[in-house]
N, C-alpha and C positions, 0 to 999 in steps of 0.2 A: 198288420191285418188289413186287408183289402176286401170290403165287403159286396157286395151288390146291392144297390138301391131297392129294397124288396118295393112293391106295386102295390096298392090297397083301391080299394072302392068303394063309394058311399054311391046312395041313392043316384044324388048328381055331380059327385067328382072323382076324379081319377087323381090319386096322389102317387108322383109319383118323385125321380130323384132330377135335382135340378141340372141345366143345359145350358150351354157355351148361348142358346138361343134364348134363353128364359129372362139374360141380361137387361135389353133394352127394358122388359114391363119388372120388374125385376128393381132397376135402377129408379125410373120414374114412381113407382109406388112409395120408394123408401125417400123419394125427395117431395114427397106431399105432405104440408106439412096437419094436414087434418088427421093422416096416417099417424104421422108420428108424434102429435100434441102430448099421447100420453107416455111414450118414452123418453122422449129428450127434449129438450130446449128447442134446436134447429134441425130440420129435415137433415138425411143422410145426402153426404156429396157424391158423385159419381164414383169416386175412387174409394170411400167408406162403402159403396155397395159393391163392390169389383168382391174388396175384401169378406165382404160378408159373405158372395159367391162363392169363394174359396173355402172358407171357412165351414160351408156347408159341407162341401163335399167332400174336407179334411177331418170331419166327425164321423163320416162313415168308411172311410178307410183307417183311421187310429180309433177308433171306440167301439165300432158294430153299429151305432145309431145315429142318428141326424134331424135333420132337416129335409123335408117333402117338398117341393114345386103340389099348389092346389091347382088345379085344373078343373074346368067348366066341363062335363063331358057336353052338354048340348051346344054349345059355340068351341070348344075347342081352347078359349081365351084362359092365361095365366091370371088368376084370381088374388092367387096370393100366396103364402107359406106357412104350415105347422112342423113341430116336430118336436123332437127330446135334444135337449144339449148342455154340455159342460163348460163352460165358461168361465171359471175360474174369479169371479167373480169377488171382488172384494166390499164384503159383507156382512155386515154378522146378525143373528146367527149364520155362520157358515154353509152355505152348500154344500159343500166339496166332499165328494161321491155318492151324491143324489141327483140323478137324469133330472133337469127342471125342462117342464113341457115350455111352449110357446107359439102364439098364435099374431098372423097378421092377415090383412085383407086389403084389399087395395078399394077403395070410395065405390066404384059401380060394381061390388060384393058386397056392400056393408047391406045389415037388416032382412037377408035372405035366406038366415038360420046354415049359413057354410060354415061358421065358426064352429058352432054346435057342433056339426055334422064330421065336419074334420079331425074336431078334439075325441068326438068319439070314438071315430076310428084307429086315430093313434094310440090313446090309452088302452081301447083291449090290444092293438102290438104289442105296448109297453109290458099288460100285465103277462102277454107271452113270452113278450122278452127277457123280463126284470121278477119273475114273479115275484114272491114277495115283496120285495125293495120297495121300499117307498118312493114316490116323485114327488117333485116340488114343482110350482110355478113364483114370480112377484108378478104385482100389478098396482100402477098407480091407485088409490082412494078414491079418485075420482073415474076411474075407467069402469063405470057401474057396467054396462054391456060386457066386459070381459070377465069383471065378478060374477055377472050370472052365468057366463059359458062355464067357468069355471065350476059355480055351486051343479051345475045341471050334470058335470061329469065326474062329481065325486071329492074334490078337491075344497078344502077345509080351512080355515084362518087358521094361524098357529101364531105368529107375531105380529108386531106391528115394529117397522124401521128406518132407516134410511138408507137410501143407495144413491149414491155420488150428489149426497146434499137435499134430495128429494124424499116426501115421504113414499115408504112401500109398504103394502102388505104382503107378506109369506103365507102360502098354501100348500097344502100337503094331502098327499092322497095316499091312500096306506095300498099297495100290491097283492095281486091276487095271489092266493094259495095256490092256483089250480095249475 
């Protein structure tokens, strides 16, 4: 299945599917380590983001969904990335066929409500994509800023656990009928 990157738009960004050109802010966002404090241990290395590039754009040709490039429309500047993805992620409770959303921003987006604005945009996709189906996100316990983007778009505790030795909490947001 070979999909095309559908285009979405918020007030101030253009989301759209990532580019051979998005690498350089792309790479550097994922090697800061204020970025990355609440996913891992150490920033991602240049070649951990190559792969991630890939990976994005490998979700929307085998799944129908992905990963967005966020875009500033008034500078033009790569901001950061949202999107739905499968990850195979070893877990439990298990994932595994539930779209789990996910949100990043690079340090000069942070506190400008793009997260919010982002996540909303892809969850009503999701609910036209997925309807009913539920999605999931995790998030560190202490990533309080992404727990609120999260409660603000619908998305709900359901557990508390670990992932690769860390504590996580699981969220779930139940799909639209419509």
């Amino acid at each position: 299945m070979s999909v095309e990157v559908p285009v979405l738009e918020t007030e101030r960004l253009l989301l759209r599917g990532h580019s051979l050109d998005d690498f350089p802010y792309l790479s550097a966002m994922w090697a800061d380590s204020s970025v990355t404090r609440f996913i891992r241990e150490k920033p991602f290395t240049r070649e951990e983001s190559w792969a991630r590039l890939l990976r994005y754009r490998g979700h929307w040709s085998l799944l129908g969904y992905g990963y967005w490039a966020l875009i500033e429309k008034s500078t033009g500047n790569f901001v950061g990335e949202s999107g739905f993805g499968d990850f195979h992620r070893d877990i439990e409770p298990s994932l595994e066929g539930t779209p789990e959303i996910g949100w990043v921003l690079a340090c000069n987006a942070h506190s400008k409500g793009y997260a919010t604005e982002a996540v909303r945009a892809i969850v009503a996709w999701g609910d036209a994509h997925f309807g009913a189906k539920p999605t999931a996100c995790i998030i560190a316990p202490e990533n309080l800023l992404s727990i609120r983007v999260a409660g603000k778009n619908g998305y709900r505790e359901i557990q508390r656990t670990t992932y690769h030795g860390n504590p996580t909490i699981m969220f779930q947001r139940e799909g639209s009928n419509a």
